[in-house]
C-alpha positions as CSV (number, residue, x, y, z in Angstrom):
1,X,0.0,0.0,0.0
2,X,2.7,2.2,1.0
3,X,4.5,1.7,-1.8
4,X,1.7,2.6,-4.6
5,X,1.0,6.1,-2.5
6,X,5.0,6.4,-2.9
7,X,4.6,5.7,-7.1
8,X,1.3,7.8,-7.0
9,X,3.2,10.7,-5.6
10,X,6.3,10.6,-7.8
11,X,4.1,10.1,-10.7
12,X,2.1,13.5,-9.8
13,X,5.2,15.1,-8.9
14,X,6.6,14.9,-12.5
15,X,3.7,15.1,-15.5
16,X,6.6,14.4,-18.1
17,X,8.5,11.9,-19.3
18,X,11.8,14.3,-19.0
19,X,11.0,15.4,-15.9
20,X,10.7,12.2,-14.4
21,X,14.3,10.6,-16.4
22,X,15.9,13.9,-14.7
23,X,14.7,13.1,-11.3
24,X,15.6,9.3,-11.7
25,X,18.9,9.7,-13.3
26,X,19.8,12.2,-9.6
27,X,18.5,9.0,-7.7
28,X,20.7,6.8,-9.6
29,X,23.7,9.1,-10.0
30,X,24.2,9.8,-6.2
31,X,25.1,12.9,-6.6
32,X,28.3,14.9,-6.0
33,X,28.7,12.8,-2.4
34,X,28.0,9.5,-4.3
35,X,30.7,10.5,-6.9
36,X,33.3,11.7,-4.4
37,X,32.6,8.7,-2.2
38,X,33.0,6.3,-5.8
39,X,36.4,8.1,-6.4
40,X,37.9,8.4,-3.0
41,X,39.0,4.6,-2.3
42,X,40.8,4.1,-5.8
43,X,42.6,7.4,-4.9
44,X,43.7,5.7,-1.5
45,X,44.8,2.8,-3.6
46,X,46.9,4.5,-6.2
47,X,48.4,6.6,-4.1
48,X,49.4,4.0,-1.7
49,X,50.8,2.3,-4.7
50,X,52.3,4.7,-6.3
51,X,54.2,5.3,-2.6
52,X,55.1,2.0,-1.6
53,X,54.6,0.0,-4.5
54,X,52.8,-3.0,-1.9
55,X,49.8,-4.9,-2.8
56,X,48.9,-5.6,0.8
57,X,49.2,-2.1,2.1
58,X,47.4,-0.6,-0.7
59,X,44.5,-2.7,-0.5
60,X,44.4,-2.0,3.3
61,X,44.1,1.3,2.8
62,X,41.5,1.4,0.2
63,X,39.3,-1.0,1.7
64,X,40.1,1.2,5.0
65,X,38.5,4.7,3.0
66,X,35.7,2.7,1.9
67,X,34.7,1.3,5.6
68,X,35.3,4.9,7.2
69,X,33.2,6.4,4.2
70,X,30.2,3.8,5.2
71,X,30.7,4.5,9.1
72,X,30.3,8.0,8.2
73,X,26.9,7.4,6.4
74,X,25.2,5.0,8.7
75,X,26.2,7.8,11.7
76,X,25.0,10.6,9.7
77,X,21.8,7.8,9.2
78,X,22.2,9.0,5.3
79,X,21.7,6.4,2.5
80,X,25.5,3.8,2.6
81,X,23.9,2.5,-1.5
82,X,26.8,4.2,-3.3
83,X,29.5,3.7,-0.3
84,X,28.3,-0.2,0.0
85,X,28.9,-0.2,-4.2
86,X,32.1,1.3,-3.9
87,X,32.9,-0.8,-1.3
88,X,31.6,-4.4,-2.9
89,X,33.6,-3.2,-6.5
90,X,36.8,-2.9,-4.0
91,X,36.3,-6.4,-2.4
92,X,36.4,-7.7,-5.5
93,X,39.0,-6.4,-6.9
94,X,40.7,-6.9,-4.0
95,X,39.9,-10.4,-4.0
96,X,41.1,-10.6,-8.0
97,X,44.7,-9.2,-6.8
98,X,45.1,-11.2,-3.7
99,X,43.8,-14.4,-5.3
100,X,47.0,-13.4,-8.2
101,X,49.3,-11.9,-6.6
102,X,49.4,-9.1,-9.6
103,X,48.1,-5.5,-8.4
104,X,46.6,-4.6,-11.6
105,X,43.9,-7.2,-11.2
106,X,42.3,-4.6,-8.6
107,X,41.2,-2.9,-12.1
108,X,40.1,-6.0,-14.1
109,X,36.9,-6.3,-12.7
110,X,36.3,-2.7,-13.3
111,X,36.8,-3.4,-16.8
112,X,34.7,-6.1,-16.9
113,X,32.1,-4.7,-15.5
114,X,32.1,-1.9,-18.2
115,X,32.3,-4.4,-21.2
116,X,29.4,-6.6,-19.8
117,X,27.3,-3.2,-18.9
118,X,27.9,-1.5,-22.5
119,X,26.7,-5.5,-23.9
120,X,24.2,-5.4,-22.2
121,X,22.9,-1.6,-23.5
122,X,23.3,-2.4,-26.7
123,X,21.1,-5.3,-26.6
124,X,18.6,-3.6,-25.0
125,X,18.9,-0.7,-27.9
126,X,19.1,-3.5,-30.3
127,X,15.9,-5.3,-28.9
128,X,14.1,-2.1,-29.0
129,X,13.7,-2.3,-24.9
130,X,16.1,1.1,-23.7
131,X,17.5,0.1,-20.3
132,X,16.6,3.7,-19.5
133,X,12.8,3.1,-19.8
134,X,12.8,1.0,-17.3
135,X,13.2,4.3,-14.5
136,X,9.7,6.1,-16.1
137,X,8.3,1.9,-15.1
138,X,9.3,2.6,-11.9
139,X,7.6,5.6,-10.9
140,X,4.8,5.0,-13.3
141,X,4.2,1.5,-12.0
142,X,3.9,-0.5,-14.8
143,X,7.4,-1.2,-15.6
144,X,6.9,-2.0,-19.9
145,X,3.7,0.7,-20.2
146,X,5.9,3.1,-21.9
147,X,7.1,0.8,-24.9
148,X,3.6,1.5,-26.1
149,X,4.4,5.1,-26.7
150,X,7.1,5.0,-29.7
151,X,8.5,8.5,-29.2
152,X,9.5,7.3,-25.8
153,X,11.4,4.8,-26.5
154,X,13.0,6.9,-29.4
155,X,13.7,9.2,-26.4
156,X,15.3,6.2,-24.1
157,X,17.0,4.7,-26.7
158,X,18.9,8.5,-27.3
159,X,19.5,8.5,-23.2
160,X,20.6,4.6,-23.2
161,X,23.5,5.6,-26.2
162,X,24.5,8.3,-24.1
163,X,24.9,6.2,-20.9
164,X,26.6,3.2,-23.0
165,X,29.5,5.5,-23.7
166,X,31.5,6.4,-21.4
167,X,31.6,2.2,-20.5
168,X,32.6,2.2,-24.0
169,X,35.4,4.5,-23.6
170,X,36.7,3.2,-20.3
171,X,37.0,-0.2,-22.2
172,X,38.8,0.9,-25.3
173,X,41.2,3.0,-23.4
174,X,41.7,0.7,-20.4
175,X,41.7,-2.7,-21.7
176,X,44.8,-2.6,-24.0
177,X,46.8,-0.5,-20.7
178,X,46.3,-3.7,-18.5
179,X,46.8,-5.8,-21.1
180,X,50.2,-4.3,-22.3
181,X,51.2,-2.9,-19.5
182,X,50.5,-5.4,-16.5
183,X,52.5,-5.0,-13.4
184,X,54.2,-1.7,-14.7
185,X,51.0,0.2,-14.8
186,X,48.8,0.1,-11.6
187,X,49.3,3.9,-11.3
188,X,48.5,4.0,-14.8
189,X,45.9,2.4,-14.3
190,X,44.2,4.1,-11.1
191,X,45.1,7.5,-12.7
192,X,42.8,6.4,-15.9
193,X,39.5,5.0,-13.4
194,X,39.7,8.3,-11.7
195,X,39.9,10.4,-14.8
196,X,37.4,8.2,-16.4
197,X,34.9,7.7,-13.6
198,X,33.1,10.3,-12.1
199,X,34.2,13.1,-15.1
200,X,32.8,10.9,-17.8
201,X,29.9,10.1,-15.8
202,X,29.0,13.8,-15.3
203,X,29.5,14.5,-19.0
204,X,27.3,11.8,-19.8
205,X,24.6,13.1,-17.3
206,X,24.9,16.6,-18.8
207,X,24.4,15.3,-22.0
208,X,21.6,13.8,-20.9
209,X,19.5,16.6,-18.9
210,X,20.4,18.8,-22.4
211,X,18.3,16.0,-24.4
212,X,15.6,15.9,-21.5
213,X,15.3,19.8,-21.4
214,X,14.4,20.0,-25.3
215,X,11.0,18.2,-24.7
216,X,8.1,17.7,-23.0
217,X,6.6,14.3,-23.4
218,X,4.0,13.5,-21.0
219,X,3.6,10.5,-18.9
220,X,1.2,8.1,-19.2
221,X,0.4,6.4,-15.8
222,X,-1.0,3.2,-15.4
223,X,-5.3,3.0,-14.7
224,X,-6.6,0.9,-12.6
């Protein structure tokens, strides 16, 4: 019960499609807090690296920043979703490295992650079902309603390229580094997930709310 009044509410909030993307893609970005907090553990790492040039200490550390980062969250009683992500991406890197012995594993599952996520996008794009129409289901309440409507999905397949790419990039520029460089570029390596993280994400979502602010499509919410 509670949770329809919640859908009913959002869905009054926002009578467009755009307005409603803008508000989810806020929720989903975490903000400048949730970007800081994504950044802040692979800094710890690659600087600890780049210092001491020890596996062990520099996963300490990192995993250290990330457990401080969600103490601070759950004290301020503010949401720990983009700390615990931050922190579940270092444990597995963590476990990659430890598990090989190799320091630059830390990164590979990063890069996975990227190359399964921008796979996945394009399927949906190809399939004609836009991850990104999947938000105006969740406030709407009937997660596929808006496939009816063609110039939405034109609209989420537009939002769904835009958030594809910078998972693109991230690939095509870290892939061949790890591959090539191995062991002789871990600062490499945590210099390019900083510089490709949180900057190509906000590009991205600029991008985005420019697209969003051009129309005005409205939303269609589900009868009962």
């Amino acid at each position: 019960m509670n949770e329809e009044m919640t859908t009913s509410e959002e869905t009054a909030a926002h009578d467009t499609v755009e307005a409603v993307l803008r508000s989810q893609l806020a929720k989903a970005f975490g903000g400048i807090r949730g970007v800081v907090e994504a950044a802040v553990p692979t800094i710890a790492f690659t600087g600890m690296w780049i210092t001491t040039s020890d596996l062990r200490s520099s996963l300490m550390v990192s995993i250290g920043t990330a457990v401080l980062l969600l103490v601070v969250r759950l004290v301020q009683r503010s949401t720990p979703q983009f700390v615990i992500n931050s922190l579940i991406g270092i444990g597995i890197g963590a476990f990659f490295a430890s598990r090989t012995g190799q320091a630059e594993d830390v990164f590979l599952p990063g890069i996975l992650y990227n190359a399964g996520y921008s796979v996945a996008m394009l399927l949906s794009i190809v399939t004609r079902w836009p991850v990104v129409g999947f938000m105006i289901g969740s406030v709407t309440g009937d997660p596929t309603a808006w496939r009816s409507d063609p110039a939405v999905v034109k609209l989420c397949t537009k939002l769904t390229w835009l958030l594809m790419i910078p998972c693109v990039v991230r690939v095509a520029v870290q892939l061949p580094v790890y591959l090539i460089g191995r062991d002789q570029a871990v600062a490499e390596l945590g210099i390019l997930k900083i510089v490709m993280g949180w900057p190509l994400q906000i590009a991205a979502l600029a991008a985005m709310v420019w697209l969003l602010a051009r129309g005005r499509t409205p939303v269609q919410p589900t009868t009962s």
